[in-house]
C-alpha positions in Angstrom: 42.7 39.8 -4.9 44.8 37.1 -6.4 43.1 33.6 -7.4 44.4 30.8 -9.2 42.7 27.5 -10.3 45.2 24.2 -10.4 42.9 21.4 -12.3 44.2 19.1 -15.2 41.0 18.9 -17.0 41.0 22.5 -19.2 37.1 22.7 -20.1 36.4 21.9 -16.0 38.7 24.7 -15.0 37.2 27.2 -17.7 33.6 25.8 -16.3 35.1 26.7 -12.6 36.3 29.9 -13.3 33.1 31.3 -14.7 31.2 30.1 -11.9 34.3 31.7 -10.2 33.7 34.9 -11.4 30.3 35.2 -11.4 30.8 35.7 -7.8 32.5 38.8 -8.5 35.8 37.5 -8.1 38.7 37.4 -10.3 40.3 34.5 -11.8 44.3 35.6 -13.0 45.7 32.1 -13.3 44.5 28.8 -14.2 47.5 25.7 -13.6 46.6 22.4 -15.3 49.7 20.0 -13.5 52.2 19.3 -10.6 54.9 19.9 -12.3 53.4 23.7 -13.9 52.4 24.6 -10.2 55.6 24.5 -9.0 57.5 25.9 -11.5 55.2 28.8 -11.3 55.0 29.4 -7.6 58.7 29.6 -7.8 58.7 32.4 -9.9 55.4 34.2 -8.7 53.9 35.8 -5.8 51.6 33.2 -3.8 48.1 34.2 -4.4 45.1 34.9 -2.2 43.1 31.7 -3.2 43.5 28.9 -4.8 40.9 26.0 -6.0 43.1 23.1 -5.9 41.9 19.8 -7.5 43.6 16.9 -6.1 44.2 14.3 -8.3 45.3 15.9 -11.6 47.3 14.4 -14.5 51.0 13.9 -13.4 50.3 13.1 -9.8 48.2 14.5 -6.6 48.2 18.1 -6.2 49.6 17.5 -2.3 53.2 16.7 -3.9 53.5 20.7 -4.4 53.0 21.6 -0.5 55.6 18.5 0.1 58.2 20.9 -2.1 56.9 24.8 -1.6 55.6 26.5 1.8 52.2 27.4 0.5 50.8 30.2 2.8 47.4 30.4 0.2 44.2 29.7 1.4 42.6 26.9 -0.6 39.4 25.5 -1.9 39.3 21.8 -2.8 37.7 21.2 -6.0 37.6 17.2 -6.6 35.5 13.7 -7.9 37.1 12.2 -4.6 36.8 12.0 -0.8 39.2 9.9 0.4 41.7 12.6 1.1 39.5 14.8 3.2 41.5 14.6 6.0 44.8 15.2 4.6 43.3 18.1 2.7 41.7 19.8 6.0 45.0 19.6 7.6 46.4 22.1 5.0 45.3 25.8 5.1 41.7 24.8 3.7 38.8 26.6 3.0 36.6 23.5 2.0 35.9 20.5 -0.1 34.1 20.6 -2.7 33.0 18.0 -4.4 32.6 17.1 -7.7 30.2 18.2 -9.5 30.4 21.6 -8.1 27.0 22.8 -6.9 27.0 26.7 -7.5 25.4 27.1 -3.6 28.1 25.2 -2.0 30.5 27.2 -4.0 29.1 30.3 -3.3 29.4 29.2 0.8 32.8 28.1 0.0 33.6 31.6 -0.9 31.8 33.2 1.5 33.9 31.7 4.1 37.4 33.0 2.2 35.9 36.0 2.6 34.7 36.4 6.2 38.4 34.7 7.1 40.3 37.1 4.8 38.0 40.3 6.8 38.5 39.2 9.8 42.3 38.2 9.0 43.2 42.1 7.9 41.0 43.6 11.2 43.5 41.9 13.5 46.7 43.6 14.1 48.5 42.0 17.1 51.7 43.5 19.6 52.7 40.0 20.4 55.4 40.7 22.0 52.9 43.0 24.5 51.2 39.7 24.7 54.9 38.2 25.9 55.7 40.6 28.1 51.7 40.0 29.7 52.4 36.3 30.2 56.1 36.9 31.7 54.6 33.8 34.3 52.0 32.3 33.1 50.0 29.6 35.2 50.0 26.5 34.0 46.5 24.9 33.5 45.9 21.8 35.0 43.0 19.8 32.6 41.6 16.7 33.5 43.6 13.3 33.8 41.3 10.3 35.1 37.2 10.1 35.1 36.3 8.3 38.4 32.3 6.7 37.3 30.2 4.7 39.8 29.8 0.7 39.0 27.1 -0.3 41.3 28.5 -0.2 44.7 32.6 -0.2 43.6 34.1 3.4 41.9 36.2 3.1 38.4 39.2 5.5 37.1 39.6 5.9 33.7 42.2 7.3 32.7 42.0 10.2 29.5 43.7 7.8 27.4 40.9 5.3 27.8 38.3 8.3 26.4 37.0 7.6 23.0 34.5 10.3 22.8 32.1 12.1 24.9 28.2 12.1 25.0 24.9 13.4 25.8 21.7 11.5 25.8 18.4 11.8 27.7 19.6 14.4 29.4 22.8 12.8 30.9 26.7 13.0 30.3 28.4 9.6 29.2 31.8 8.9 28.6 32.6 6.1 25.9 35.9 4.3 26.1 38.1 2.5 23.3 36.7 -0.7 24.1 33.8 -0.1 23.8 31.7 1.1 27.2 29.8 3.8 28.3 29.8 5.2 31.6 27.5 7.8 33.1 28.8 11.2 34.5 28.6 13.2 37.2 29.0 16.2 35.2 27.8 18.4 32.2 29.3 18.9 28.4 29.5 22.5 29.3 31.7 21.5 32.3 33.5 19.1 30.4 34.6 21.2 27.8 36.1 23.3 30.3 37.5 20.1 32.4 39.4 18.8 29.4 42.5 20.5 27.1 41.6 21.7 24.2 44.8 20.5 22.3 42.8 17.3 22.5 39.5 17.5 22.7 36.8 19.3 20.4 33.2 19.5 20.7 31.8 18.8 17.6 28.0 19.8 18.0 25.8 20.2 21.1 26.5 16.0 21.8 29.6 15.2 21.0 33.6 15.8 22.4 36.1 14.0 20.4 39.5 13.7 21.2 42.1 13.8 18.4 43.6 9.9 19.1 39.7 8.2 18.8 38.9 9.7 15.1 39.3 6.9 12.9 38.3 8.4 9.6 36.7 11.8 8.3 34.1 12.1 6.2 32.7 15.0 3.9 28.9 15.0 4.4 26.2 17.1 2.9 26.0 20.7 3.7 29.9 21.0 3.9 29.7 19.4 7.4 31.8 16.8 8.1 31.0 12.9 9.3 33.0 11.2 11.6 34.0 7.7 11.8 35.1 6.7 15.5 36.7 3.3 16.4 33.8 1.6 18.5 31.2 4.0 19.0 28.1 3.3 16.3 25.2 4.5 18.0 24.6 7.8 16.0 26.2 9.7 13.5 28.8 11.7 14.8 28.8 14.8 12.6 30.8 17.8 13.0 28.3 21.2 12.9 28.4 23.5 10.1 29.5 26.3 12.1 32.0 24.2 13.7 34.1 22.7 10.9 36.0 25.7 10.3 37.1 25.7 13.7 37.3 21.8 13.8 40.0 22.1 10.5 42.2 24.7 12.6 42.6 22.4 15.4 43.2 18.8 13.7 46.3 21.8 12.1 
């Protein structure tokens, strides 16, 4: 297995790699600039893994997948998390920040691991898979909400959905401007009701769609906190056993 380490600071990258290898992995490269990176993916086959700090001495480390397809898995290692969400929309394992804590690491790697397993079990004949789907149906999702206002009946349309919620045993739907409106429906139905190219459901309370997240947030045990436009109730957090999933679909 190939891993590299791209961080500027030399005695943080020799502290990474022994906590690095102490997981029984293998460290055969250790980058320490933009400008190093790139001339040495040109000339090099692209590794396994890479723990990628962001900010390092001659600009951001995102500069390098502006110039070279980068088809690595990666592990964020930096003091910053402001650029969560431009990070997860890469091929990302996590974001780690700094200063590393050896049991977040060790999940971090876990995960590379289960993704690289399960990535060499499946072998796929997708042009079978064409030939199947010859004329597909297309699905129809969900395009308005029709909600009871005392005697009169509302349509809100999708667009108007900021998020989706549960509470006290009912199904709301919160709009941009800030409303909720009670539903006739389930989350479980939702999820079903709604296209998954634009909704997610976060957690057992929450269904985002893609347009109402404002900001992303790294939170503590590598979940990940949500900031929506209006909606301030609770914090919207995305599940542990979620975010890998919730990464793959903001891709």
């Amino acid at each position: 297995m190939n891993i590299i380490i791209i961080e500027d600071e030399k005695p943080a990258a020799r502290l990474l790699q022994r906590k690095v290898e102490k997981l029984g992995l293998e460290v055969t490269q250790m980058l320490h600039s933009v400008e190093e990176a790139l001339n040495w993916f040109q000339n090099n086959t692209h590794p396994d893994l890479i723990f990628l700090d962001i900010q390092l001495s001659d600009g951001l480390s995102f500069e390098i997948f502006e110039q070279i397809d980068i088809k690595s898995a990666i592990i964020f290692t930096t003091a910053y998390d402001e650029y969560a969400l431009r990070a997860f929309k890469l091929n990302s394992i996590d974001y780690l920040l700094k200063p590393i804590d050896e049991e977040d690491l060790e999940t971090a790697v876990s995960k590379f691991k289960a993704r690289a397993n399960a990535n060499a079990a499946v072998s796929l004949d997708f042009e079978a898979i064409k030939r199947m789907l010859v004329n597909p149906v297309e699905r129809e999702y969900k395009a308005r909400f029709s909600v009871k206002i005392g005697q009169q009946i509302k349509v809100i349309p999708i667009q108007e959905v900021e998020c989706f919620f549960s509470e006290n045993k009912g199904t709301y739907l919160h709009t941009f401007d800030n409303r909720d409106y009670l539903l006739d429906t389930t989350m479980e139905q939702l999820e079903n009701d709604l296209n998954p190219k634009d909704f997610f459901r976060i957690n057992r309370k929450f269904i985002l769609p893609l347009k109402g997240i404002k900001e992303i947030q790294v939170h503590t045990n590598s979940r990940l906190k949500i900031i929506l436009p209006t909606y301030k109730e609770d914090e919207v957090i995305v599940a542990r056993e979620r975010v890998n999933d919730f990464k793959t679909w903001l891709e």
